[in-house]
C-alpha positions in Angstrom: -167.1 135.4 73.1 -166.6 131.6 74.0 -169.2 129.5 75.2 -168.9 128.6 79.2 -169.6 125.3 77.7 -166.7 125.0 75.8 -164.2 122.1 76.5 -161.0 123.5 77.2 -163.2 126.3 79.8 -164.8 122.7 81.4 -161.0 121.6 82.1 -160.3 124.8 83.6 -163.0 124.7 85.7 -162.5 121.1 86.8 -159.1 122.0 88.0 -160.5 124.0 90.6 -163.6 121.9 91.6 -161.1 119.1 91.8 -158.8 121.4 94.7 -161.6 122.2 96.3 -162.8 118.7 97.0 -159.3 117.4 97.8 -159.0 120.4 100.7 -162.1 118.8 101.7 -164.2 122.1 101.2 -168.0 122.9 100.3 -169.0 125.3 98.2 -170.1 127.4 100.9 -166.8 127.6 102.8 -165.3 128.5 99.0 -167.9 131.2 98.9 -167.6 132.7 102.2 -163.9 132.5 101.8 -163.8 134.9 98.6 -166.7 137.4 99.9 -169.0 135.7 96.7 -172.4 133.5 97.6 -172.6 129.7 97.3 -174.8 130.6 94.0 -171.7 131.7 92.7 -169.6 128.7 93.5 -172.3 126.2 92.1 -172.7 128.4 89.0 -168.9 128.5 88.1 -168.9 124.8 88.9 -171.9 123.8 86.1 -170.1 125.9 84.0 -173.4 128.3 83.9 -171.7 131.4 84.2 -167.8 132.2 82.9 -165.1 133.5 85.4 -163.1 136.0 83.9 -159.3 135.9 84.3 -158.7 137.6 87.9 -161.7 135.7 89.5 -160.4 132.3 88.2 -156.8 133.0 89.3 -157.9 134.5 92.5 -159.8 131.4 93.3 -156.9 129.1 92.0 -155.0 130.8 94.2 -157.2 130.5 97.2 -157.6 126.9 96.1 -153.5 126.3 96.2 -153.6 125.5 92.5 -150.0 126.4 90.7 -149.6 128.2 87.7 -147.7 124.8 86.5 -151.1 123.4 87.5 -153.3 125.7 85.0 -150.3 125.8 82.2 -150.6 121.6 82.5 -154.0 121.4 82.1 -153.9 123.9 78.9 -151.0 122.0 77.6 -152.9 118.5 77.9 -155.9 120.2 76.4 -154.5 121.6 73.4 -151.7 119.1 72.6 -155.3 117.0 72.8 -157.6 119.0 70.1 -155.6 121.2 67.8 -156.3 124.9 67.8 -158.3 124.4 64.3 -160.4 122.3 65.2 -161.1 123.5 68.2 -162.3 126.6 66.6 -164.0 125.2 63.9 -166.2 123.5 66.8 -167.2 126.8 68.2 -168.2 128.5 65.5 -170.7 125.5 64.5 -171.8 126.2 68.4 -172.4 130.1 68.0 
């Protein structure tokens, strides 16, 4: 499994943290939106726990972030740190 630590996992994450500042909501009124506790925000934020595929797009979703949004910010990553490398750096990690 990939470390929550793992750069192109920080990007994703940022994404969101990023929409939910410029809505101009706290964690808490993230939290109480999707039914979770402001724990889980703030863990998901610092990157402490991972968000698996239908949590992060239901909270993109609830965030208004477009799936040209998430695509972009995979794109930038990769075109970034080629795929090699990249997984080169997570085994030295693991």
């Amino acid at each position: 499994m990939v470390s929550t630590r793992t750069t192109p996992y920080q990007a994703m994450i940022a994404l969101l943290k990023k929409a939910r500042i410029q809505k101009k909501l706290s964690q808490r009124a993230v939290a109480k939106l999707c039914g979770k506790s402001q724990s889980y925000v703030t863990q998901y934020e610092r990157c402490e726990t991972r968000l698996d595929i239908i949590d992060y797009y239901g909270l993109a979703r609830l965030l208004d972030v477009t799936d040209e949004q998430i695509i972009k910010t995979l794109h930038r990553y990769y075109d970034e740190h080629p795929i090699d490398k990249i997984l080169n750096d997570q085994k030295k990690t693991n």
